[in-house]
Each structure stands twice: as structure tokens, then as C-alpha cells.
N, C-alpha and C positions, 0 to 999 in steps of 0.2 A: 686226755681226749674226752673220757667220760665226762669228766665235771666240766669241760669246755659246751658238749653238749647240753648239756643240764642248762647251763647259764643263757646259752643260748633260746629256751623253749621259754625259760623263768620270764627272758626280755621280751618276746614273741607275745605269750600269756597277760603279761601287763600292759605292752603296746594293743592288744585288743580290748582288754578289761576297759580301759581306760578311754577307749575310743568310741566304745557300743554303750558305759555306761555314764563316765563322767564329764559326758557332752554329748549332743546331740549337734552333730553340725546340718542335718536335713530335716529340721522340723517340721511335721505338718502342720501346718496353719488352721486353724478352725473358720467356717465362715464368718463375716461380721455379721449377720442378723441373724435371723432366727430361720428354722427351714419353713416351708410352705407349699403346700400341695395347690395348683391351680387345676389338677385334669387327670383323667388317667382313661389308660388304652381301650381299658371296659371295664364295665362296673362290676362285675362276675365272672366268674371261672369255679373250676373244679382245684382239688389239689394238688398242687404239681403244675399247674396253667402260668402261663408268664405273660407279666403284665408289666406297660408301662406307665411309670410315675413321673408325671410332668410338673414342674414347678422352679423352686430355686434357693439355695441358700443350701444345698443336701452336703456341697463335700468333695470331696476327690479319694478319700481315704473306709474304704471296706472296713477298716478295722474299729472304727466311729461311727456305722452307722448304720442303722438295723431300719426294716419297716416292720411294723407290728399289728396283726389282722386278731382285733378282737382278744388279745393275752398270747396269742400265739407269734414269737416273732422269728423274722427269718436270720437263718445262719450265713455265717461268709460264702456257702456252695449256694444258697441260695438266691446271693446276689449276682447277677450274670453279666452286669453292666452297672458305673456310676460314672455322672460327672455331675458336676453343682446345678445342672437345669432337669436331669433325667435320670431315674434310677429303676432298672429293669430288674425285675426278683422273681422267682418262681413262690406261687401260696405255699406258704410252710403248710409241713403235718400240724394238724389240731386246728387248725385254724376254722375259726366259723363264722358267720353270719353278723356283722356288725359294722365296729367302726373301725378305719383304718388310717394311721399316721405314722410318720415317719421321723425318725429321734436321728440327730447327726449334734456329733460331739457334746450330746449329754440334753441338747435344747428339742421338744415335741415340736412338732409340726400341728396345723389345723386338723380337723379329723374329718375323712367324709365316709359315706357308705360304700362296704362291701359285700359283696352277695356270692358266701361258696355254694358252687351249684355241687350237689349229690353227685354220684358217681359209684353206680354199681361194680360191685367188684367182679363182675365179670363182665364190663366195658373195658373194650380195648382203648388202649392207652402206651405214649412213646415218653419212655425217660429221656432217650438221645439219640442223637446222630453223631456217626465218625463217617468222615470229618463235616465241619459245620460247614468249610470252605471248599469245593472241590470243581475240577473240569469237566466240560462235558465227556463222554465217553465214560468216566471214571467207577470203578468200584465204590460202591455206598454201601453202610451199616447202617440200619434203626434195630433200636435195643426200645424195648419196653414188655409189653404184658396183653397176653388175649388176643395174639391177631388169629388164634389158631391154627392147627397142626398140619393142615397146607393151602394153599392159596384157594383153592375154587374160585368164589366167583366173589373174592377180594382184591381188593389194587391199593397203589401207591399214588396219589396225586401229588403235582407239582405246580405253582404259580400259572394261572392261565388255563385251567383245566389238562394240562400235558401229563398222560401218564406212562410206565414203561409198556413198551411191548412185548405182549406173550409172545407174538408171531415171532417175533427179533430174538427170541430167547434173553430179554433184558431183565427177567427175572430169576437170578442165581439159583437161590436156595428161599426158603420159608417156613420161620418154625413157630411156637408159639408165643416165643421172648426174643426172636430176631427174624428179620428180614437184609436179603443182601442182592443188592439190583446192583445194574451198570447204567449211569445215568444217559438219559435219553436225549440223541443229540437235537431234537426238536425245541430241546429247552431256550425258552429267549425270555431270560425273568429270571434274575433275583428273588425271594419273594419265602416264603413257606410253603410245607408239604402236610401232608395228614393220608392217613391209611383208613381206608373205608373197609370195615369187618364186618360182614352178612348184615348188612345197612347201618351199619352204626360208625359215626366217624370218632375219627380221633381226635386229641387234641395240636394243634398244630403248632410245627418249630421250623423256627426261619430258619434258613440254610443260604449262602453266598457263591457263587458262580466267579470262578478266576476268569478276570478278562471283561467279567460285563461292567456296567454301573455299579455303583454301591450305597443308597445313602447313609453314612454315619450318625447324622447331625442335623438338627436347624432351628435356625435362631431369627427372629424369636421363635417360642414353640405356640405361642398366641397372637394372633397377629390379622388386622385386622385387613380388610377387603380394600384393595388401594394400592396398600404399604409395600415394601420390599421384603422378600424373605431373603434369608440367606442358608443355600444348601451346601453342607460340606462331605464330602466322601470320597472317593476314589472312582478313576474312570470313566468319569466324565467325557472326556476326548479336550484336544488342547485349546480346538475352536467350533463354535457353536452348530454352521452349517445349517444343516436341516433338523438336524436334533433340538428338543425340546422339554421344558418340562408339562408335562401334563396333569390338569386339577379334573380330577374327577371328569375323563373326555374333553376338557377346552383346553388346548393349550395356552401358556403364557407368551406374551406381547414383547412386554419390553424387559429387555435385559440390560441389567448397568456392566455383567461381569459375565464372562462363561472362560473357564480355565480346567483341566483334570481333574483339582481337587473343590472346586468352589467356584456355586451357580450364584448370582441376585439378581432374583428378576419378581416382578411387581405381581401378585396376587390379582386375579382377578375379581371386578365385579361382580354381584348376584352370585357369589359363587356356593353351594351350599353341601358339598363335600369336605371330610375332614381328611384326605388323602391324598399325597401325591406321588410322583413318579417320574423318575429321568428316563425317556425314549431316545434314545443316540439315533442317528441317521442309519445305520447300520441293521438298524432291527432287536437293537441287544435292549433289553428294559430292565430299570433298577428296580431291587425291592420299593415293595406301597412303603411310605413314611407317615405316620397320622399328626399332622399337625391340628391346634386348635385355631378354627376360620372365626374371627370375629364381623360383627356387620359394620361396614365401613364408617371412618370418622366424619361427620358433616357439621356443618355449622350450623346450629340452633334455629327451630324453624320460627317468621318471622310474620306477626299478624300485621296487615297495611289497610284491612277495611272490611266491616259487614255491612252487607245489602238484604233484605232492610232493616232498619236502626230506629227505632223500636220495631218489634218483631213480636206474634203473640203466639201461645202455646200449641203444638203439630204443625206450625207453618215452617217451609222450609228456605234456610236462609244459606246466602254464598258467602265461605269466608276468601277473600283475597292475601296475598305474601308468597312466602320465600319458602323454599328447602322444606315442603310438608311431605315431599317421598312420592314417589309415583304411583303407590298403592296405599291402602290402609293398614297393609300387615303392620302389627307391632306399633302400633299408632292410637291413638284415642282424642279426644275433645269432650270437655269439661267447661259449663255452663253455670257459673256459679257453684262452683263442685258436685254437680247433678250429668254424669255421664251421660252422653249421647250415644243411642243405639240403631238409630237412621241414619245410615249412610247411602247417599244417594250415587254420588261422584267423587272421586279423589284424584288431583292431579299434583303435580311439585308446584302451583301457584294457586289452584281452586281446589277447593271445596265445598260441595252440596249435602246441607245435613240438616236432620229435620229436628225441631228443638223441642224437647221433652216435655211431656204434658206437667211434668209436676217440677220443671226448670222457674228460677226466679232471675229478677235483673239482677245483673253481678257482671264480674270478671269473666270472659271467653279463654280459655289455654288450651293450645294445641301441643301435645307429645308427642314426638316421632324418636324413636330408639332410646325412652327414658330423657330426651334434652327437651325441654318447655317451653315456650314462647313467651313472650311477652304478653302482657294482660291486656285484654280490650273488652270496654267496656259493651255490653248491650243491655238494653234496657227490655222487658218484656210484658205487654200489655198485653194480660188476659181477656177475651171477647165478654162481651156482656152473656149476661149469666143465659139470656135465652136466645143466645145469637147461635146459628148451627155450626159446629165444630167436626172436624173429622178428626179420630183420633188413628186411624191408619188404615190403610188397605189392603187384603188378602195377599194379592201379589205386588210386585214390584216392575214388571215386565208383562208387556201381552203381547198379542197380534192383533190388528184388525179382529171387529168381531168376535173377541174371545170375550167371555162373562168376565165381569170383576166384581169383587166384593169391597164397599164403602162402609166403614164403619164408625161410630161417634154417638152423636145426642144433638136435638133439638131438630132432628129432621122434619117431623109433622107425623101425624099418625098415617094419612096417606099423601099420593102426592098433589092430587090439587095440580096449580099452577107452577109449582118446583121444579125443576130440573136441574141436570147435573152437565157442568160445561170440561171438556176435556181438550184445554189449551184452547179455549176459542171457539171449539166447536161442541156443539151443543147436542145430547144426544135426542133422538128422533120416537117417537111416542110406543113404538116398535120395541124400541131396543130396550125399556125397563120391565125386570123379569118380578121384583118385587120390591116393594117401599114400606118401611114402618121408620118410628122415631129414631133407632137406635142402628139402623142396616138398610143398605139401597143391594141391590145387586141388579147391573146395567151392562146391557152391552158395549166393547166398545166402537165407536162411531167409526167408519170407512172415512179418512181422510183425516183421521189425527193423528198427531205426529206428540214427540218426547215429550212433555212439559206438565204442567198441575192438573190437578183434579181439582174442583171446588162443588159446592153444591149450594146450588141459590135455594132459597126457602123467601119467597115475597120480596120486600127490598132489602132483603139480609143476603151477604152473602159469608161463605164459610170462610177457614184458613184453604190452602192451596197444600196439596200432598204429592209428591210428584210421581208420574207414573211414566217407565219407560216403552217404549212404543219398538215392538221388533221389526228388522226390514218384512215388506209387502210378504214374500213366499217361502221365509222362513220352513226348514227342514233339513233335516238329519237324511240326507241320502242313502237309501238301505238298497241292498237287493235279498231277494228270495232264497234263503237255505230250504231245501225242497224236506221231508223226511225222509228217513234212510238207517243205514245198518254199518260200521267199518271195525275194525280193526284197532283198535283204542292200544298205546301201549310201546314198549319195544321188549324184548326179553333179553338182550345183553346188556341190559342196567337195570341196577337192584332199584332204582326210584320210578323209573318208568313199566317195568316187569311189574305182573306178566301181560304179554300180550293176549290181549283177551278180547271178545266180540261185543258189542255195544250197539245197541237199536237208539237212535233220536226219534221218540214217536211222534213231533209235529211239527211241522214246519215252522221255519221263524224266519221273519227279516235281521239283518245283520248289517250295520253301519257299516259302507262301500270302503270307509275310508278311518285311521283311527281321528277321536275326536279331534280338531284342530283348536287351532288358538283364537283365530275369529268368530269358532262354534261356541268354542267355552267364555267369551267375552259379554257373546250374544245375550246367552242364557244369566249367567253371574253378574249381570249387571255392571259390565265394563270390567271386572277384575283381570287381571292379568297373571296369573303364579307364576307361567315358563319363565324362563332362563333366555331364551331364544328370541322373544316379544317377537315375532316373525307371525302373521295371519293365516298363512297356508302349513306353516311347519304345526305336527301334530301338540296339544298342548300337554306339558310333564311337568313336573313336580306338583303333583296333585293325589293326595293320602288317598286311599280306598276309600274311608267316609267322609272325606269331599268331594269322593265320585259320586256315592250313594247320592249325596245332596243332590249332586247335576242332575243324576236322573229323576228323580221326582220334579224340579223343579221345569228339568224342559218337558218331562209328561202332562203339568200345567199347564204347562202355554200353550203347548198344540192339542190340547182339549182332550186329554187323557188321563185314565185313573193311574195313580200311583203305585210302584207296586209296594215300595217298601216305608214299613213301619220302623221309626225311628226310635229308640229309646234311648239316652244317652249313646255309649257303646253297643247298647245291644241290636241289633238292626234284623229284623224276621221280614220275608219274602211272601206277596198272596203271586200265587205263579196262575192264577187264572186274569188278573187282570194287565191289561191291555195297553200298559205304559211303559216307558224303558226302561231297561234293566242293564247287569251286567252279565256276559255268559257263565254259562256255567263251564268246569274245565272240559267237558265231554262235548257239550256242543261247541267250544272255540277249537280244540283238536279237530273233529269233523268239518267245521267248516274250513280249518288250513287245508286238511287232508286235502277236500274238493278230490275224492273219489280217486287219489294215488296210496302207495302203500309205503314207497321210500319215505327217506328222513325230509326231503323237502316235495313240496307240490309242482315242483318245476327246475329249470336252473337255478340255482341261487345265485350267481351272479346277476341275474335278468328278474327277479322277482323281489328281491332282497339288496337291504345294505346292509351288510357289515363289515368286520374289521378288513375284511379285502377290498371293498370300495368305497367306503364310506370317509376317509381322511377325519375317520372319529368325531364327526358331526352326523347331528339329525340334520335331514331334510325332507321339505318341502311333500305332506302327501301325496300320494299317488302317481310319483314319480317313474315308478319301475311296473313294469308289468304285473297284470295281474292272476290269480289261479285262475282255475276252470269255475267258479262260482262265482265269478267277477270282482273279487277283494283284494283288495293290495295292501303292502305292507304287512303279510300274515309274518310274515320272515324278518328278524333284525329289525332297524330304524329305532322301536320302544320298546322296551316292556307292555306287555297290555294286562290288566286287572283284572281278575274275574271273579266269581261271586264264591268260589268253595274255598271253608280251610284245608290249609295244605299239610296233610300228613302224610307224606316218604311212603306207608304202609297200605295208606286205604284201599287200593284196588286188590290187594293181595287176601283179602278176607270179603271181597265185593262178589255176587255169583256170577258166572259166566259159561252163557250170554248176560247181559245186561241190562237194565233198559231206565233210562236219564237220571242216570247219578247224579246227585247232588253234591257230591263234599259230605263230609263226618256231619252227623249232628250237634257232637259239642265241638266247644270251642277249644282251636289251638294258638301257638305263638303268632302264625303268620298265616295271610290271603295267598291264594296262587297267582303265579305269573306267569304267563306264557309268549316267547316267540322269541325271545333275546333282542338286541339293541344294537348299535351303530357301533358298538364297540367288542361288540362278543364276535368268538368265530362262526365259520357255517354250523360247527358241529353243536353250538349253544345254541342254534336259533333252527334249529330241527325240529320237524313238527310235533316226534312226540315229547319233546327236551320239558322238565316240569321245574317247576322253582318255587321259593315263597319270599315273603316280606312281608314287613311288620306292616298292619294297617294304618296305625297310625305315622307313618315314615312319610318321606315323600326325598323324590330324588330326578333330577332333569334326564333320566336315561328310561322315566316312568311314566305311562298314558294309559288309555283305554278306548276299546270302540263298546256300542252299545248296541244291544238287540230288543225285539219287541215281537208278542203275537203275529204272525200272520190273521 
């Protein structure tokens, strides 16, 4: 029996030896090319941060396939997720400051930049969650380091600002390497959580909700504005209904496919969010998924004609065709390969652009999204040497009546019989402020409208420079912020605490309404940034220093000093003078307040859009009621800009009483925002609710209103 066993283990032994080594019958395959990184989730993190790596070619197989940050590369616990287009890793220990690529089955990948941010070792910080998937109601674990040794006046946040409730007793226990809550049946999101410890947040770990959406997947993970995407996850629901996917607040249109496990539905237009989200009918929301938004494919823009042909140097010419984009963004025209920086007009068949003084005859090519045109010839005949020439004018835009500055050579020492004709009409012996050869500065004439400037000198007349002409009574509708004293603040949040007293010592005007889109068209010279192209709807996607620009420029037109000085990035404030500006965070708080003390200045459903009635669109200014100062839209609808950097801390070290804070002296990461958007809830769009964003961002859920001296 013994040696029956024996034989039996011997056979056993060899049938495995032989199975595990002298064949492989589930080989893993390696990819066929080589791996490649096109994208990743963020460019930085801390150690321990989880990122993802978007590209193709990685793999299927952990055991093949490493990323490598800088000599430091990650282990198998540090890979959390792989398939051949995505590989999620948390930053290895040691890792620093450099470059980053990805090796699968022995082949590197391209290398791009990565940036480990610092991280004090006494920042709180989460290694995990048990379980990563759970129901609502359910017991929850985070395990990490520093939340401290009991809660005070710390929390747990989840997707959508939801966090547990003390009142509810939804917070177990709290120690300094764990936290144990019961989750909050409020939750409608998928999404990440992070723990906020005496202002300092954490780093944040997705977690998944049994029952809601899910998304897994999606392909492509680049993909341009048009095209189809395809979403794969769980949870979906079996048919479409009311449910949607949502890009950054617009929903998608057309769908080829909606099934529980897998969405295709077409990417929007203009869209300029890298995130998306399945919303079910139900109210249940999937985790954000970062796809990369490319700008849509079009056909090669196409020249069919310049007027006029020959043309001579600052005169401005129309090019005629096809597919040239409906704005200039991302766009240029090359004159003999001498860049053009006059732009007058831009439409998808015209454009108006002024041709470079030091342009020769040559080839014409217009670029839109890197695709070229075909070549067309102009020819360019310089004015005789003492023919009067304007080489450009101070502004681009006026009113009736407002000064302008004409600048060039061969005007005459004085003016004599000269004058200056503006589209036809001639300016009147009144209106020239001063003449020399090189500078006119003239009013402009009552009764001119859009078109050239020229300036006759005897029977010489100049080139034509165009100057926009604003409607008749042009204005920025403002009402009266009277001075006063309030309440600045809230004290049950570490960002908005402490509540503390604040005097505005001088009255200001404050735009009735935020800037719209017909305002910012007026002023920019026909540009368009929004999303919405809509007149009355307020205008958004537009950076903090392309606001800075607006205001200076409409303090121009309606015959006001500027206030701010421009340096590259650097941008400094004269707060005595008497041009638009944008508020400070002290004075847009006051003017929300409009003399209440709660979170909003009124009902929020009757003053405000947001996520309760807004069907996650902006609209139409001035829609909804307004406070007790006469302003609308202080609540939801946009984000609005304001002039202070935003640092979490500043009022906590500000004295109190107060009197017109400005924002920190130096410079931080991000500008302040205040009042929340069409998509945030009441509790985001409260009046002392504070935010930031990067200035140079810009995002369709982002505007501004503007103030000036009284």
C-alpha cells in the first residue's frame, strides 16, 4: 500500500513538473510594437499618488511590465490596473523629479515629464480603502497616516462635495492611521474621496458604489471632437431613457449604442473638458473618466480669392474660401512667410487682416489646427517713399467721439489742408487733438460706422487701417455698491473660517449682470471664446488674463484710465484709477451678501441656477431674480473671477475687523472664484463658498462681472 502510494505522488509530481515546465500551453503574448505613452492623468503627484497612463502597446501581463519614474521603478503592488491602452500605478518610493516611461516585455516606451511634488511627513495621507467597492449605508475603512488623534474639525469628502454626517453619527471611530464611517446615503457618484486634516487635504482614491454606474474603459482614450467614443463599464441601465453621458455639463446627442455594459455616442463640438460621466435617469452618477479631447478633424482650409490684388504694406486685405474656423484661435496667415498680426475679422469663409509692413509679394497660406492651405499668390506694392502711410492705430474699437491714435510717417509737420476720413466721413476741424509727421490723434466723427481709416495729405492718399466702430450707447450696465461693513466668512469650514468683520470703505459700481457674450464680442473685436455662442448667455471660457485684457480694453473705449499694468504674467493694480477692474474676493462676497447673513442672499431656487434647476446648462443673464443690490446671478449660473490669489489660509492670519483685503501679496497656484455654476449644488454656490483656479485655465462653467470707482 506504501509503495502504491509512493508511485502514485511520483506520477502526480511528474504530471505537474511537466505541465508548469515543459510547455507552456497559455502563453503570454507580448505586444507587436513597441509601448508608447500618448497622455497621462497628471503630470505630478506625491509618492504614493495614482496615476494614469494612457497610450498603447503596454500588455496585459503585470509580470512584464514596469513604469519607471526617474531610476525608481514600480513593483507589481504598485501596479493597480493594466490593459494594452492604460496602465494605473501608484509613484514608487524614491522616485523623483524627471522622466517617465514605461518598459513592457523588455521594449521602453517614449519618455515624458514627471513632477514628484514634496510631501511633509506630517501631511496626511491615505494608503487604502477596504473595500474599494461598497453600498451605500455600509461600513468603510481608510487606512493611512496624520489624520490625527480625533476628528475635530476634520472630514471625509466624497464625489460631489458629500460628506458623512456628525449629526447621523456616520462617523464610527477616528484615529490617527484610521478612520471608520458608514457611508452616506446621500452619495449619487462613483468617483474619489479624500480627507480634509486641519486644512490640508489628502490624496485622493477612487472608490465604486454597488448599483451605480461604473466606468471601466474607453476607447479611444484620444479622440477627436465629432468622432465616437466608446464607454465600457457596468451599470449603465439596458436602455438609454433619460440618462446620458455628460462632457464637462453638455450632454451627448447622438448615440449609435446604450446597453448596461457599453455607451457610443459622438463627442461633442467645442468641447474643451478632458472628463466625462454617465448620469442614468435615476439620479445615480458614474465615476469622472479623463479622456483625451482632441480638436475636431476638418478639411484643409481652402484660399478662392484676395481683394485687393496687388495690395501695399498696413493696408488691409479680405482673404475669401473654405473651412478657415469660425475664430482665429489656433490659426495664423503667412504672407510670404512673414506672419500676420492684424487681425481684423475671422469667419469659416472671410477674413480681414492687415498685411505686415515688412511683408513682401509671395505665397498667401492660411493654417487652421496645423492643416495649410493652398498657396495664393499676392503681390505687394509698397507706397512711394513719401506717400503718407499709417503703420497702425492705438485701438482697434471705439465709440463715437472717443480719441484715437493714428500712427505712421509722411503725415506733414502740421496739418494744413490734411485730414483724416473715417469710412467716408471726414473728420470736422473740432475734432483733431494734435498732428505732427509721425502721430494724428482725432476724434472720432458722430455718424461713422465699421470701416478704414486713411489720412489724405494733398492729393496723396494713405493705405486704409480698419477701425471698429461700437454700437451708439455702448455700456457695461452697473449698479451702486453703496460702503459698508458685513460678516465676511463662515466658521464651519476650515476654507471659509473664520468668520470675521470686514468694512468696504468705498463705494463701487458693480456690473448688474455677469459679462455676456455680445458684451465680450463688442469689446474683443467680434471674438467669440464661449461654448454657448448665445448673446445674452453670460460669456465663459475665458482665463483670468484674458479678462485682465477685457478690462483695460473696454476702460478704453468708454474713455477711462486703465487700471491694470500688464507684464507678461505679472499683472499689478493702480486702485485709484477709475477704469474696470475685477472684484476683489471681499467686495464680490459683500455684494452677494446684499446685507443677509445666511449662505444665500435670498431663495436659491428664485435667485440662482444650479444643479436643482439648471438641466446643467448656463443661461441667458438675468434671468432669475435678483438680490437686494440689484445683481443677478451672484448664485450658480458661472463661476466669476476675481482679482485675489487664492490661499485656503489668508483670512486666518488677516486682523479682524478688517478693512479691503486684497488677496496675499505674493503669488499662488490659483485666482479666486466665487459663486458656483449651473452644475454645482446650492451648497457650492453659497455666498461665503471660496475656490480657486489656475489663471491661465479656462473652462465653459467660467466668467466674470466687472466693477469700477464710483
Amino acid at each position: 500500500m506504501r509503495r502504491a502510494v509512493l508511485s502514485f505522488l511520483l506520477i502526480t509530481y511528474f504530471i505537474l513538473f511537466f505541465t508548469s515546465c515543459g510547455g507552456d500551453n497559455n502563453p503570454v503574448t507580448p505586444p507587436a510594437g513597441d509601448p508608447v505613452i500618448d497622455s497621462l492623468s497628471k503630470t505630478h503627484g506625491e509618492i504614493g499618488a495614482i496615476i494614469d497612463i494612457f497610450g498603447k502597446n503596454f500588455g496585459s501581463s503585470k509580470e512584464n511590465v514596469y513604469a519607471e519614474f526617474s531610476g525608481a521603478r514600480t513593483s507589481s503592488n504598485d501596479i493597480l490596473n493594466l490593459s494594452d491602452k492604460k496602465l494605473t500605478v501608484k509613484v514608487p518610493v524614491n522616485a523623483k523629479t524627471g522622466k517617465l516611461f514605461v518598459n513592457s516585455y523588455g521594449k521602453n516606451s517614449n519618455q515624458v515629464d514627471f513632477t514628484v511634488d514634496a510631501v511633509a511627513s506630517s501631511d496626511p495621507y491615505i494608503d487604502n480603502i477596504n473595500p474599494t467597492t461598497f453600498s451605500l449605508g455600509a461600513t468603510l475603512e481608510i487606512n493611512g497616516r496624520n489624520f490625527g488623534a480625533n476628528q475635530m474639525a476634520s472630514y471625509v469628502e466624497f464625489a460631489r462635495g458629500i460628506r458623512p454626517s456628525v449629526i447621523n453619527n456616520e462617523y464610527k471611530s477616528w484615529s490617527d492611521i484610521k478612520i471608520v464611517i458608514t457611508i452616506p446615503s446621500a452619495i449619487d457618484a462613483s468617483g474619489k474621496l479624500f480627507v480634509m486634516v486641519n486644512g490640508k487635504k489628502t490624496n485622493e482614491v477612487d472608490y465604486k458604489i454597488t448599483g451605480f454606474p461604473f466606468i471601466s474603459d474607453v476607447t479611444p482614450d484620444s479622440v477627436h471632437k465629432g468622432d465616437t467614443l466608446t464607454i465600457s463599464g457596468s451599470g449603465f441601465g439596458n436602455s438609454k431613457g433619460t440618462s446620458y453621458v455628460n462632457f464637462g455639463g453638455y450632454q451627448g446627442q447622438n448615440y449609435q449604442l446604450w446597453s448596461d455594459g457599453t455607451i457610443k455616442v459622438q463627442v461633442p463640438l467645442n468641447l474643451t473638458t478632458d472628463t466625462i460621466e454617465v448620469r442614468r435617469s435615476d439620479g445615480k452618477r458614474s465615476n469622472k473618466y479623463y479622456v483625451k479631447i482632441l480638436a475636431p478633424e476638418l478639411p484643409a482650409p481652402t484660399i478662392t480669392n484676395i481683394n485687393p490684388n496687388p495690395a501695399t504694406n498696413g493696408q488691409s486685405i479680405t482673404i475669401t474660401g473654405n473651412n478657415f474656423g469660425d475664430s482665429k484661435y489656433n490659426s495664423s496667415i503667412k504672407i510670404n512667410d512673414v506672419t500676420c498680426t492684424n487681425y481684423i475679422s475671422w469667419t469659416n469663409t472671410q477674413i480681414l487682416v492687415t498685411v505686415p509692413l515688412n511683408a513682401t509679394s509671395g505665397d498667401v497660406i492660411v493654417t487652421v489646427n496645423n492643416k495649410e492651405s493652398n498657396a495664393f499668390n499676392l503681390t505687394i506694392q509698397p507706397p512711394p517713399p513719401d506717400d503718407p502711410v499709417i503703420d497702425y492705430l492705438d485701438i482697434q474699437s471705439a465709440n463715437e467721439g472717443q480719441l484715437v491714435g493714428i500712427n505712421g510717417k509722411n503725415f506733414g509737420a502740421t496739418q494744413g489742408t490734411s485730414y483724416v476720413e473715417f469710412n467716408g466721413i471726414n473728420a470736422t476741424s473740432s475734432d483733431y487733438v494734435s498732428w505732427s509727421d509721425k502721430r494724428i490723434i482725432v476724434r472720432v466723427p458722430i455718424g461713422t460706422t465699421s470701416g478704414p481709416v486713411k489720412v489724405h495729405v494733398d492729393s496723396k492718399t494713405s493705405n486704409g487701417v480698419n477701425l471698429n466702430i461700437l454700437a451708439k450707447n455702448y455700456i457695461i450696465e452697473t449698479v451702486l455698491i453703496p460702503a459698508g461693513e458685513f460678516m465676511m466668512g463662515k466658521d464651519s469650514s476650515e476654507v471659509e473660517s473664520p468668520k470675521h468683520q470686514v468694512t468696504i470703505s468705498n463705494p463701487f459700481l458693480m456690473g448688474k449682470y455677469e459679462v455676456s457674450v455680445l458684451e465680450w464680442k463688442t469689446v474683443m473685436d467680434g471674438s467669440d471664446p464661449s461654448y454657448t455662442k448665445i448673446d445674452k448667455n453670460p460669456v465663459e471660457q475665458v482665463s483670468w488674463y484674458k479678462v485682465i485684457e477685457f478690462c483695460n480694453r473696454l476702460s478704453k473705449i468708454v474713455g477711462l484710465d486703465s487700471c491694470y499694468t500688464i507684464n507678461g504674467e505679472t499683472v499689478t493694480c493702480d486702485w485709484n484709477a477709475n477704469g474696470f477692474r475685477l472684484p476683489t474676493e471681499a467686495e464680490w462676497e459683500y455684494a452677494c451678501r446684499a446685507g443677509t447673513t445666511g449662505n444665500w442672499s435670498g431663495n436659491i431656487d428664485e435667485i440662482g441656477w444650479t444643479s436643482n434647476n439648471s438641466d446643467y446648462m448656463v443661461h441667458n443673464v438675468g434671468t432669475k431674480e435678483p438680490n437686494d443690490f440689484g445683481l443677478y446671478d451672484m448664485h450658480g449660473n458661472i463661476l466669476e473671477w476675481c482679482w485675489d490669489w487664492y490661499d485656503p489660509e489668508y483670512y486666518k492670519s488677516r486682523p479682524n475687523p478688517d478693512v479691503d483685503p486684497r488677496g496675499p501679496s505674493v503669488e499662488f497656484p490659483e485666482k479666486v472664484v466665487r459663486g458656483g455654476t449651473f452644475s454645482s449644488t446650492p451648497a457650492e454656490c453659497a455666498s461665503p463658498k471660496r475656490d480657486g483656479r489656475s489663471p491661465i485655465d479656462f473652462s465653459n462653467d467660467r466668467g466674470f462681472r466687472v466693477v469700477r470707482k464710483k
